[in-house]
C-alpha positions as semicolon CSV with decimal commas, in nm:
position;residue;x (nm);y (nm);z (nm)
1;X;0,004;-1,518;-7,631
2;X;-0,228;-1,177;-7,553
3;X;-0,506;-1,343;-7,788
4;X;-0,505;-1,647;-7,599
5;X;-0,535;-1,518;-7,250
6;X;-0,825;-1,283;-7,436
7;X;-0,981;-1,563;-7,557
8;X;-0,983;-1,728;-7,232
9;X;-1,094;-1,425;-7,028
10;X;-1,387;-1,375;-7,269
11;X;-1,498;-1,777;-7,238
12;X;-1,480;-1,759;-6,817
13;X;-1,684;-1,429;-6,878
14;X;-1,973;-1,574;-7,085
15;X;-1,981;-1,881;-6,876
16;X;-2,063;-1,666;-6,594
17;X;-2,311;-1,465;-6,771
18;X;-2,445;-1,775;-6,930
19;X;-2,508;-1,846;-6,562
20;X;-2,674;-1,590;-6,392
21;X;-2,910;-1,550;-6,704
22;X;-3,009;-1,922;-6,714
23;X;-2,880;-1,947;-7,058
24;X;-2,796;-2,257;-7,200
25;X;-2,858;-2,523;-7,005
26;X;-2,792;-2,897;-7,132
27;X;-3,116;-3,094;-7,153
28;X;-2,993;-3,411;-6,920
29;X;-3,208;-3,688;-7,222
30;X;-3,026;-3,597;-7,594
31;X;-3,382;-3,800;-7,703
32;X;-3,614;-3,627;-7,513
33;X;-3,855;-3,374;-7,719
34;X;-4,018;-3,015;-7,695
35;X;-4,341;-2,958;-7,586
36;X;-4,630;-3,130;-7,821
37;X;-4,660;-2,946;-8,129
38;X;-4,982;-2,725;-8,189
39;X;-5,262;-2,886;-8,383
40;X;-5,190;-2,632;-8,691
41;X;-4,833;-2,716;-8,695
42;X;-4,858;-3,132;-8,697
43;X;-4,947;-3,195;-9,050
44;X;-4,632;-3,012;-9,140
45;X;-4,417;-3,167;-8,900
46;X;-4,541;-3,561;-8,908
47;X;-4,483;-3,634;-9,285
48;X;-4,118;-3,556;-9,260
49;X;-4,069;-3,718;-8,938
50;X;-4,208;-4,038;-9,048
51;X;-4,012;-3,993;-9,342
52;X;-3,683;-3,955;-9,162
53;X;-3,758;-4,229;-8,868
54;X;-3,845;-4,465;-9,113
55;X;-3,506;-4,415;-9,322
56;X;-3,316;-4,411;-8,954
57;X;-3,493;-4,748;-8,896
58;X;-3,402;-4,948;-9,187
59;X;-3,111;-4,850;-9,184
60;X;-3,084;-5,008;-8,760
61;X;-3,215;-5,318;-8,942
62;X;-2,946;-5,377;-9,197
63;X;-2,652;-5,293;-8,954
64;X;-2,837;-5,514;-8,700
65;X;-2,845;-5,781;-8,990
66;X;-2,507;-5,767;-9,077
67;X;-2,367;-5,775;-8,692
68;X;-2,579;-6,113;-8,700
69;X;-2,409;-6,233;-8,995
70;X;-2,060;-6,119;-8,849
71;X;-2,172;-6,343;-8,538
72;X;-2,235;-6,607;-8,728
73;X;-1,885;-6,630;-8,868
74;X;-2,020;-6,480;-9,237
75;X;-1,776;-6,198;-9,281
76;X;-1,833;-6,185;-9,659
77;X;-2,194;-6,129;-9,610
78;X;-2,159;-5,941;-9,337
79;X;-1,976;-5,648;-9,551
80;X;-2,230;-5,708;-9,817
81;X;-2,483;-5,608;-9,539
82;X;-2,286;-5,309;-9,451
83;X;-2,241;-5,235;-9,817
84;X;-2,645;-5,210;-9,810
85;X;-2,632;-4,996;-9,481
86;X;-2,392;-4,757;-9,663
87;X;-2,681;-4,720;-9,963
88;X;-2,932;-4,621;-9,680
89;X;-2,657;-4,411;-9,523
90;X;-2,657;-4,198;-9,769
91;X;-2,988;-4,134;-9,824
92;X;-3,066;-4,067;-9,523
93;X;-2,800;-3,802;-9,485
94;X;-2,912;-3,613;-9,792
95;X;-3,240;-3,547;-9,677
96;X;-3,124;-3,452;-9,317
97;X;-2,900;-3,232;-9,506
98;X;-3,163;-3,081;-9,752
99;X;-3,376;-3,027;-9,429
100;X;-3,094;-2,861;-9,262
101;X;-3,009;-2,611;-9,510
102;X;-3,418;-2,542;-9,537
103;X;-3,411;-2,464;-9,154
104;X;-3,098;-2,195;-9,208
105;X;-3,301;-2,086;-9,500
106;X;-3,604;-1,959;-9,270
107;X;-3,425;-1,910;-8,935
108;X;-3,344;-1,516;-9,078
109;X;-3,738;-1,486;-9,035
110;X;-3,807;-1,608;-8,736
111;X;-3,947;-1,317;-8,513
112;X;-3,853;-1,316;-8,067
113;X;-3,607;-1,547;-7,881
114;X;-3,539;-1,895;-8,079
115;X;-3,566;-2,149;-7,825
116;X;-3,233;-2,396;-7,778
117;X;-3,156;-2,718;-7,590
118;X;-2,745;-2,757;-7,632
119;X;-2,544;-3,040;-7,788
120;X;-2,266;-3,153;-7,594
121;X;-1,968;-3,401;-7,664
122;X;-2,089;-3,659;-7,375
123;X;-2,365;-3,725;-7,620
124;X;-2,143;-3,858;-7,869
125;X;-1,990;-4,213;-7,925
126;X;-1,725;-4,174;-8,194
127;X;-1,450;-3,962;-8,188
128;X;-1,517;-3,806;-8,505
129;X;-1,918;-3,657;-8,376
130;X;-1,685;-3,598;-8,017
131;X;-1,452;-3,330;-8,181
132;X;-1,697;-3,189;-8,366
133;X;-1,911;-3,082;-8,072
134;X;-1,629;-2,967;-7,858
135;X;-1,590;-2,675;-8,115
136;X;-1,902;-2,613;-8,105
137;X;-1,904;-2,663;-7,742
138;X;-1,646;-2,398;-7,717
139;X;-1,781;-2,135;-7,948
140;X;-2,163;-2,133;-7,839
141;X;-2,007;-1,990;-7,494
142;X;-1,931;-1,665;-7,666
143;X;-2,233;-1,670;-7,879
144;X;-2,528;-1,470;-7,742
145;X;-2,802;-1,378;-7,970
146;X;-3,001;-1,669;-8,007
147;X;-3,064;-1,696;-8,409
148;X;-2,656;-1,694;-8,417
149;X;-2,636;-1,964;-8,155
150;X;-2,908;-2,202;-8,328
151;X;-2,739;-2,132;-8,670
152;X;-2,431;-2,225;-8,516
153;X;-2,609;-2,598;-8,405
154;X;-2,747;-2,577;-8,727
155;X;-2,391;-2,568;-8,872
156;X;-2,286;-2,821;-8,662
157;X;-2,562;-3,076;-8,741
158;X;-2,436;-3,045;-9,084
159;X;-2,081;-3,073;-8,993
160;X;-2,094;-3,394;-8,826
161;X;-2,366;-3,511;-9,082
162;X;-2,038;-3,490;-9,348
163;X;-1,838;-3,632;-9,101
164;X;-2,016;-3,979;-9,029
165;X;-2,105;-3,999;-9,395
166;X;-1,717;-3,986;-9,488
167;X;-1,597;-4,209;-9,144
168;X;-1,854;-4,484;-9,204
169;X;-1,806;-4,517;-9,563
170;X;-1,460;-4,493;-9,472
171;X;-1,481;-4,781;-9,238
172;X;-1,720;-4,949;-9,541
173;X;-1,436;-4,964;-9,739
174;X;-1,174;-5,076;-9,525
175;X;-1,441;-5,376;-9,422
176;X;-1,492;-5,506;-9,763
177;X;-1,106;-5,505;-9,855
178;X;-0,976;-5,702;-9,562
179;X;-1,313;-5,861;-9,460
180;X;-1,263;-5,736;-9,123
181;X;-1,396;-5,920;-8,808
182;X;-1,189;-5,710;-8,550
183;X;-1,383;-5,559;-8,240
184;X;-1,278;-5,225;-8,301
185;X;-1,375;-5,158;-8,642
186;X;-1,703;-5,293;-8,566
187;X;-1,740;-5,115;-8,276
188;X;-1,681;-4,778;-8,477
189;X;-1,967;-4,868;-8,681
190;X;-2,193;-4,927;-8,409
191;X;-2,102;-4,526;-8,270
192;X;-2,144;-4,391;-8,631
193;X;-2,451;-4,530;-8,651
194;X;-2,568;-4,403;-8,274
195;X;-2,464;-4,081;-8,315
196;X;-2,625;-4,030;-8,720
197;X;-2,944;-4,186;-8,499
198;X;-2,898;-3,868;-8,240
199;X;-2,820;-3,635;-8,512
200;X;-3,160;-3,716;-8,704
201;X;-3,327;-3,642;-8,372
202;X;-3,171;-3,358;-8,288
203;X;-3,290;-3,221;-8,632
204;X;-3,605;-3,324;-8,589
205;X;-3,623;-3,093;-8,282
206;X;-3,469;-2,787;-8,424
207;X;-3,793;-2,855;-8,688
208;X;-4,009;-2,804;-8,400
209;X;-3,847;-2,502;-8,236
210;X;-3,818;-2,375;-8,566
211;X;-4,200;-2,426;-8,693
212;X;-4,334;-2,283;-8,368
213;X;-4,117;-1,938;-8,392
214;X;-4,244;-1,863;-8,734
215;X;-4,522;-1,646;-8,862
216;X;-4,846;-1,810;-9,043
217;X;-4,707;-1,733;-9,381
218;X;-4,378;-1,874;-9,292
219;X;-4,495;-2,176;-9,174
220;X;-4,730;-2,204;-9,490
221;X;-4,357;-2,141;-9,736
222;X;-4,150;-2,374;-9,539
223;X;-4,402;-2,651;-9,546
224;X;-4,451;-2,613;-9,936
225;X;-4,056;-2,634;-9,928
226;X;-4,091;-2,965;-9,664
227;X;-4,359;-3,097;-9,916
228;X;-4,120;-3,050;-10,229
229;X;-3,862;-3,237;-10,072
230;X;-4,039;-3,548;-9,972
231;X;-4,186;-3,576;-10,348
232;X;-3,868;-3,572;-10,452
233;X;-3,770;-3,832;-10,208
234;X;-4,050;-4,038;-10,356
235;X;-3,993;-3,989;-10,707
236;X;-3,634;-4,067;-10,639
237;X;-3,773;-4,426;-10,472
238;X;-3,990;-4,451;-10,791
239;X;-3,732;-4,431;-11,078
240;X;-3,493;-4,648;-10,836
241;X;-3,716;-4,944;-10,804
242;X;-3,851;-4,917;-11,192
243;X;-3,482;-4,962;-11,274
């Protein structure tokens, strides 16, 4: 009982420090960006964004596709559709991973205060991405050094990244078996899918902050590391469609 009133007394404390030293604050858009990159830092940045908004787009498409089919009273195609989201689903999530774990990689050498814009729960759609940030909601209030508290986002990026990936190709699965056509299974599909969308963004931003906080020569390793991973993404798409 003496931990949890600790634990409690140490959260009301923070908030209140949080407070008077303007830490923290929740950016009111979850879409909107940072300030435009500098001119040096754009060619490392754009290639991977395109990359990644491109992936997050086709896969929009395909779900979009197979809600049409569902509307049109074609459950068997519409799982097929959904079976071809899934395929994109996954690809998408292991290159937000991969450039996850490349950001945790270089945030030990970043040099000053890391900028941060929060992730809250009210951003999130399915229950699944919800829980997920209310930990993390609850644990960046007693978090104070700034690398810990973007490694923490970090972690959580790649938390709900899992999560998603397992719920919608849970949700995949159940679909294809029963053929589905019930509101609330689509429905859960339709948050996966919005808050995977917000997750690539948000990922996509802690690129920026991360790029601007590091040194020449780190930005120069982490974009030979960004580089290596799209040419593996493209020599991935290469064998695929010789197959």
């Amino acid at each position: 009982m003496r931990w949890i009133i600790g634990s409690l007394v140490l959260v009301a404390v923070a908030a209140v420090l949080r407070r008077i030293l303007h830490m923290g604050a929740a950016a009111k858009d979850p879409a909107s960006g940072l300030a435009p990159l500098r001119p040096d830092l754009q060619p490392v940045y754009h290639p991977l964004a395109r990359e990644i908004e491109a992936h997050t787009v086709i896969l929009g498409i395909t779900l979009n596709d197979a809600f049409g089919e569902r509307e049109e009273n074609r459950q068997e195609m519409a799982w097929r559709v959904v079976g071809l989201a899934l395929g994109e689903w996954e690809r998408l999530t292991e290159l937000i991973v991969c450039v996850l774990n490349i950001l945790a990689k270089y945030l030990p050498a970043t040099s000053g205060i890391v900028p941060l814009r929060r992730i809250t729960a009210g951003h999130f759609k399915s229950q699944a991405a919800i829980d997920s940030a209310r930990l993390y909601e609850f644990l960046d209030q007693v978090v104070f050094s700034s690398k810990r508290r973007f490694s923490l986002q970090l972690r959580l990026l790649e938390r709900t990244t899992a999560t998603l990936r397992k719920e919608f190709r849970r949700a995949c699965r159940e679909g294809e078996r029963t053929l589905d056509t019930s509101e609330q299974l689509w429905s859960r599909l339709d948050y996966y899918f919005h808050d995977f969308d917000l997750i690539t963004k948000e990922t996509l931003l802690a690129l920026q902050t991360l790029l601007v906080c590091q040194s020449p020569e780190g930005v120069q390793e982490l974009s030979l590391d960004l580089s290596a991973l799209l040419e593996r993404g493209v020599r991935v798409s290469v064998s695929l469609s010789d197959q």
